[in-house]
N, C-alpha and C positions, 0 to 999 in steps of 0.2 A: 852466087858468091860462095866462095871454098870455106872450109875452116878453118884454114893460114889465114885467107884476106883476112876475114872477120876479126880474128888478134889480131892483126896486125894492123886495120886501120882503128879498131879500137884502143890499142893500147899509146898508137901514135898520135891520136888526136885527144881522146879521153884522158889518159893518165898522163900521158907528156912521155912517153919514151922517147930515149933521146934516137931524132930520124937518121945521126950520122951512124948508129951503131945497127942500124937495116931491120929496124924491127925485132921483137923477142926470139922470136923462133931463129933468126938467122944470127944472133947472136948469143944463142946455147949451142948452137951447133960448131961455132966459130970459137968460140970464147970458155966454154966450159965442155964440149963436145958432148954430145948427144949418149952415149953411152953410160956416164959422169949422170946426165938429166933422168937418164931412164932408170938408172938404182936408186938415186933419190926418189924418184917420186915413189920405186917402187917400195924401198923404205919406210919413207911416211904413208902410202897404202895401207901397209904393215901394222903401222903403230897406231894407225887411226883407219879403223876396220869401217867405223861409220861415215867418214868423209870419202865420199865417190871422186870427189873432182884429184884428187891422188891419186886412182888409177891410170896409171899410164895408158894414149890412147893407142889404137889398133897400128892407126899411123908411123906412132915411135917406135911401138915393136919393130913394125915390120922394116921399119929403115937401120935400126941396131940391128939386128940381124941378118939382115942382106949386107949390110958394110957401104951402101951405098949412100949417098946424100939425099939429105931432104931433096933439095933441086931435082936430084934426079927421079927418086920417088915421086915427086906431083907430076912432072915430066910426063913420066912413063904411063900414070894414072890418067892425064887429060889425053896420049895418045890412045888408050884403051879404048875410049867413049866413044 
């Protein structure tokens, strides 16, 4: 199991995210765009040196910087393997 699944059937079963808005990740990307997610978080990094879970993952780097989509990005990752 990926680390998308994993948020995402955890936050759809667990906290109750709402399942019409496709899960967390597909709706930062959709909703607040990923670029928007990744200065925030790198932000709060910033301002909270000791809180780890604020660092943006390697994931979101590399997807703000390619320009491509999540989608595309796992995609491309499970054709790799």
């Amino acid at each position: 199991m990926t680390r998308h699944s994993l948020i995402f059937n955890h936050t759809m079963m667990e906290i109750g995210f709402p399942r019409h808005k496709g899960g967390p990740m597909f709706w930062a990307e959709q909703e607040q765009g990923l670029a928007n997610v990744y200065s925030s978080l790198k932000a709060l990094a910033e301002k909270y040196p000791n809180q780890p879970y604020f660092e943006p993952s390697e994931l979101l780097i590399q997807v703000v910087e390619s320009g491509a989509s999540l989608k595309e990005e796992l995609y491309f990752r499970n054709q790799v393997k």
